[in-house]
C-alpha positions in Angstrom: 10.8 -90.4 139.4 9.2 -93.9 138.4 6.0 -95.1 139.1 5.8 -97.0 142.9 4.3 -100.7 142.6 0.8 -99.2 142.8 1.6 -97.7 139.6 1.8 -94.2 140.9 3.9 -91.1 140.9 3.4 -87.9 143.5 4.9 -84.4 142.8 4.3 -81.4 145.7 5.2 -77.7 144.5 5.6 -74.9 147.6 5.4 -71.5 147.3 7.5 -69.8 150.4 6.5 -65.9 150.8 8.3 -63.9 153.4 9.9 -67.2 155.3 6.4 -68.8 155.4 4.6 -71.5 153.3 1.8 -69.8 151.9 1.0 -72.7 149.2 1.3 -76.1 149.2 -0.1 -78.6 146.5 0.0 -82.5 146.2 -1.3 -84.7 143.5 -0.6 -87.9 142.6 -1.4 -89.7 139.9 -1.2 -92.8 137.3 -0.1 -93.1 133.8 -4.3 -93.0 133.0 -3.8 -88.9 134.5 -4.4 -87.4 137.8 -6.0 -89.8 140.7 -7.9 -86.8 142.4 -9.8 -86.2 139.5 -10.1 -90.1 138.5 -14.3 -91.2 140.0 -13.8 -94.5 139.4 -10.4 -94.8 141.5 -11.8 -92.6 144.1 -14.9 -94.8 144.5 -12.6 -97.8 144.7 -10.2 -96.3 147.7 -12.8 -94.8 149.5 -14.3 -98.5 149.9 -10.7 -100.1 150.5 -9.3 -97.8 152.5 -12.4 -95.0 153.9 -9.9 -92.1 151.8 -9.2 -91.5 148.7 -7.5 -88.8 146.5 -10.2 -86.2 146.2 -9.8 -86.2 150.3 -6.4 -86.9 151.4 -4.3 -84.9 149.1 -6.9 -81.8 150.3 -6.1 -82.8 153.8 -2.0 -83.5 153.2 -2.2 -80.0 151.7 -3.9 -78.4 154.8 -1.7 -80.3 156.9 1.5 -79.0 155.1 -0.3 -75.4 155.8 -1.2 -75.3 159.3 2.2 -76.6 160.9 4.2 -74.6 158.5 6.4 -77.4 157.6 6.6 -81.2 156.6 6.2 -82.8 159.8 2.6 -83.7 159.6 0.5 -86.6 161.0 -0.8 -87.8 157.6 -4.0 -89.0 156.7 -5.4 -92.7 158.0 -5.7 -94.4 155.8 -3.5 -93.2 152.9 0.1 -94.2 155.3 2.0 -94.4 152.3 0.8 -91.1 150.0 1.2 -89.4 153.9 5.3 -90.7 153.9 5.8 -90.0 150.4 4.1 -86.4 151.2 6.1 -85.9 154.0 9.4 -86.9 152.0 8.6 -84.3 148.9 7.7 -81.8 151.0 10.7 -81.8 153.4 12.9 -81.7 150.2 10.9 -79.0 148.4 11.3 -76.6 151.8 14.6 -77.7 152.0 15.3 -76.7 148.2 13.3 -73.3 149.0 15.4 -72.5 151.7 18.4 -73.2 149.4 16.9 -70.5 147.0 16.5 -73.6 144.5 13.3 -73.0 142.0 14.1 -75.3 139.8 11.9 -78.1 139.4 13.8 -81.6 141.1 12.8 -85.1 140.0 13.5 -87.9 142.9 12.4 -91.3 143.1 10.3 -91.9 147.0 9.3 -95.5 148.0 
């Protein structure tokens, strides 16, 4: 729901087909827009932390994919987007499960 102290916000959105995941998507992103799409942020993870957006969101998405669920290993590197992936996810499957489309703002630190 708010911005984290890094000054970002993540949202996830699952589509379930036939009682499996068959779409997952995570983004994060600033009040500037979308950190996947941002070069100069990118460049400046990459060198801090050897990941960035344009990688680990790709990778959290797979991840969410292959074990069919939100207990994934994350990404090194990105520890914190890989919790707060984990935490939207489980709540997103857990809402799917309920039959709840709705969209469900929640604050993840």
């Amino acid at each position: 729901k708010d911005f984290d102290e890094n000054g970002g916000k993540a949202k996830v959105s699952v589509k379930v087909e036939d009682g499996k995941i068959a779409e997952a998507k995570y983004n994060e992103f600033t009040e500037k827009g979308n950190k996947r799409e941002d070069e100069g942020y990118n460049k400046m993870m990459t060198e801090k932390a050897g990941t960035s957006p344009s990688k680990y969101e790709i990778e959290i998405e797979k991840q969410i994919m292959d074990a069919q669920s939100a207990e994934i290993d994350g990404v090194t590197g990105a520890t914190g987007s890989s919790e707060k992936a984990k935490t939207l996810f489980a709540k997103a499957l857990e809402n799917a499960a309920a039959g709840k489309t709705e969209k469900e703002v929640m604050d993840v630190k």
